[in-house]
N, C-alpha and C positions, 0 to 999 in steps of 0.2 A: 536361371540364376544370374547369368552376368548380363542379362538384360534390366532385374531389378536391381543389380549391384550398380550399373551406368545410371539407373533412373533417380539411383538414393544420392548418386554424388554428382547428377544434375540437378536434384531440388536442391540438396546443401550448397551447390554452389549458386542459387539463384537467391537463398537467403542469405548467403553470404554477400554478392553483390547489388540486391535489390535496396538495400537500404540508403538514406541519407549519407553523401559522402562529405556532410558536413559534420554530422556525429559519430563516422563510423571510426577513428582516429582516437576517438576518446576512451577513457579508459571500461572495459568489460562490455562493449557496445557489438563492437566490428562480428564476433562468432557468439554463436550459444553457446559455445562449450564451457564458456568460465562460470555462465548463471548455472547451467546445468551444475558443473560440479559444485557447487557451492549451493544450491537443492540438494542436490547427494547426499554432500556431510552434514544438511541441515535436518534431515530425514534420517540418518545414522543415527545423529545426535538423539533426535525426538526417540528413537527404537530403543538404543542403548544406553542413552544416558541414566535411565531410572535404574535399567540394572547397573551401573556399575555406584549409581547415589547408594545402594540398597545399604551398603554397610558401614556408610561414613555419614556422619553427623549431618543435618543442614547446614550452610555460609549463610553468616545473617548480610554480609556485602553491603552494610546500611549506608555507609560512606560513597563504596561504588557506583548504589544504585540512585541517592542523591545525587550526584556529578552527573550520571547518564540521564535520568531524567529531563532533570535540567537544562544539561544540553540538549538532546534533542527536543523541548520547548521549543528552546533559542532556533533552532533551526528551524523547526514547522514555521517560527516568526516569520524567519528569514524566507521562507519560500512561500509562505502565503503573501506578504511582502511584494515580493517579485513578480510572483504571479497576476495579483491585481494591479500592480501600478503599469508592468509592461503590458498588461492587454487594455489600461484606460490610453494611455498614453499611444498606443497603435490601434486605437479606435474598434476593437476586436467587438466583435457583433456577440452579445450571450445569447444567442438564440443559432445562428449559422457564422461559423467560421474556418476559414480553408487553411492548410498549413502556410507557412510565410516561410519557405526554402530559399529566401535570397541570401546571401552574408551581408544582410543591413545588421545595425547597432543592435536595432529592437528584437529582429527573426534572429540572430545569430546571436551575438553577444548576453542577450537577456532572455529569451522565451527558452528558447531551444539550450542554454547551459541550467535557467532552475527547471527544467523537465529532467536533464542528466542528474542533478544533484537530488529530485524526486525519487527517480529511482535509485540511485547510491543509498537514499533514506531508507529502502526498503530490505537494503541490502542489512544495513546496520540493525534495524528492528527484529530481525534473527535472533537478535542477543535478546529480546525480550523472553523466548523460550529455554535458553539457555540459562538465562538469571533462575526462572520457575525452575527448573530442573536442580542447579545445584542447591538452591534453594528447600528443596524436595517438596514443590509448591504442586505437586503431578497435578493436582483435582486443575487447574490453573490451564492445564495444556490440553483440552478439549479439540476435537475434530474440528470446530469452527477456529479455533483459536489458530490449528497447524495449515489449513487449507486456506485462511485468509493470509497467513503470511506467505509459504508458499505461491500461493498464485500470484499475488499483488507480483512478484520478484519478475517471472516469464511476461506478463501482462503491460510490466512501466518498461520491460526489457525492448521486447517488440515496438512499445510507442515510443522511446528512443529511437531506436534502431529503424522505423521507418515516417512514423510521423510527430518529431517532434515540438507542439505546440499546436494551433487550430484549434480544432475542437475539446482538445487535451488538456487544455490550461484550468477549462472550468472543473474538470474533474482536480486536478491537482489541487486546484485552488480550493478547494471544500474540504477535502481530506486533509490540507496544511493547517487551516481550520479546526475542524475539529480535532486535531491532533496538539494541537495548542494546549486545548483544555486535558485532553486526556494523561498526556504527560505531565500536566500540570498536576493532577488529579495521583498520579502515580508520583511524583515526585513529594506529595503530603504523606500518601501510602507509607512511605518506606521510609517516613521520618520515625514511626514506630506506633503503638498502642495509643501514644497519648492524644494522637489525632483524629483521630476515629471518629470524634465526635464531629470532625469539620468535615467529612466528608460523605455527608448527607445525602448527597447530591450523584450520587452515580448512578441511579436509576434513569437522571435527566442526560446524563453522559449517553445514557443508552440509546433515549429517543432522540437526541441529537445526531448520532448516528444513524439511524433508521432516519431523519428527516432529508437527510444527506444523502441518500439512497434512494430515496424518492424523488429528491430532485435531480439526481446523475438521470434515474431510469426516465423521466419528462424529458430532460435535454435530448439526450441519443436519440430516444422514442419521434421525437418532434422532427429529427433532422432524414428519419427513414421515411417520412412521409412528405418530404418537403423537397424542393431542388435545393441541396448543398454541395458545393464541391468538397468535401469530405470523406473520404473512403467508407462505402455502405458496411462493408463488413467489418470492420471499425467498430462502427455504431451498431451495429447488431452484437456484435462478440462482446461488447460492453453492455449492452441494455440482457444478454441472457446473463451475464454473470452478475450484474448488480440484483436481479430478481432472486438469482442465489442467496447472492450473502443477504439479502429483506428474508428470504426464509430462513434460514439459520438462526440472523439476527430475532425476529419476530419469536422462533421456538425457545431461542436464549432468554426474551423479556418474560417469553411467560413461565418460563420453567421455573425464574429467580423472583419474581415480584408477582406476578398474580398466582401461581401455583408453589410458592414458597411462601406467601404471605396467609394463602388461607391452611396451609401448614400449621403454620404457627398458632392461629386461629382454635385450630378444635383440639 
């Protein structure tokens, strides 16, 4: 027993020290313990919030949910933004690229603070399940729906926390992307009924994502077969979990457009 209890708080202390001590200062970086607890209450929340919704009204939050929207548009801007002008600008290779751990202007100042504010974003996108909840939107908070937020959190955690930017930029940089349109998309949403008709296009929202996932899974894929200096497991732990969320996603398009269309049908 106290040989696994020395071996639990030699690995905790090897991820505690292992990381960039460029980011580890920053804020919910340096320990797991704070993403962990804030998974917890995120997972509380998803278990319990429907019971305690059961017996109050739905918040229609149309105000709220306009501002937050919105904002986080603004911000996907802002970091897709960042993300491509500081990897044209430091000449970053889309095909193989190493982390840039120096404190220059571009690796420190710019690549490595919009990877920290990537992940803060995923901190805040929580709130997306917590809107559906009070909401009493339940049909809305799907396994895919809780396990992409969730992971995203542990997954931008880790690439802060040891490699932030390299290889990482391209990924960030597609999901800033598409996140553009999709908040964009939810920010019409939640202007009410009368818009419905403008938003046609969520089908395309969809394969936009799935395109987006095809290309994360080519990149990673490309650099496990190739000499990069990029951490291999890195790139494997990314090319198995984007094949995830292509299934999920892939059983989502069909569940809602080709097997809800011929639904409709007969």
């Amino acid at each position: 027993m106290a040989s696994t209890w020395q071996k639990t708080q030699e690995f905790y202390n090897w991820v505690l020290e292992s990381g960039d001590p460029r980011t580890d200062p920053w804020p919910l970086v340096y320990s797991p313990l704070p993403v962990t607890l804030i998974l917890a209450s995120y997972l509380l929340v998803v278990a319990l919030g429907p019971f305690f919704m059961r017996q109050q009204r739905p918040l229609e939050l149309r105000g709220l949910l306009v501002a937050y929207n919105l904002a986080m548009m603004a911000l996907s801007c802002y970091m897709f933004y960042e993300f491509l002008v500081t990897s044209v600008l430091g000449n970053y290779s889309y095909l193989c690229q190493p982390v840039d751990y120096s404190r220059s202007e571009l690796g420190m100042r710019q690549m490595a603070k919009v990877c920290w504010w990537f992940f803060f974003s995923k901190v805040i996108e929580l709130l997306d399940t917590v809107f559906f909840i009070l909401r009493k939107k339940q049909e809305q908070v799907t396994f895919l729906h809780v396990y992409h937020h969730g992971t995203m959190l542990f997954n931008w955690w880790s690439g802060v926390k040891y490699v932030p930017g390299g290889q990482a930029f391209f990924i960030g940089m597609l999901n800033s992307f598409v996140h553009i349109f999709m908040y964009g998309y939810y920010a019409l949403a939640s202007l009410g009924p009368r818009m419905h008709r403008y938003l046609w296009w969520k089908r395309y929202l969809t394969i936009m994502q799935l395109c987006q996932f095809v290309a994360i899974a080519a990149h990673s894929s490309y650099n496990l077969f190739t000499e990069c200096p990029f951490p291999d497991g890195f790139n494997t732990a990314v090319f198995l979990y984007i094949l995830s969320l292509m299934a999920l996603f892939l059983h989502f398009y069909y569940r809602t457009y080709i097997r809800g269309k011929q639904k409709k049908l007969t």
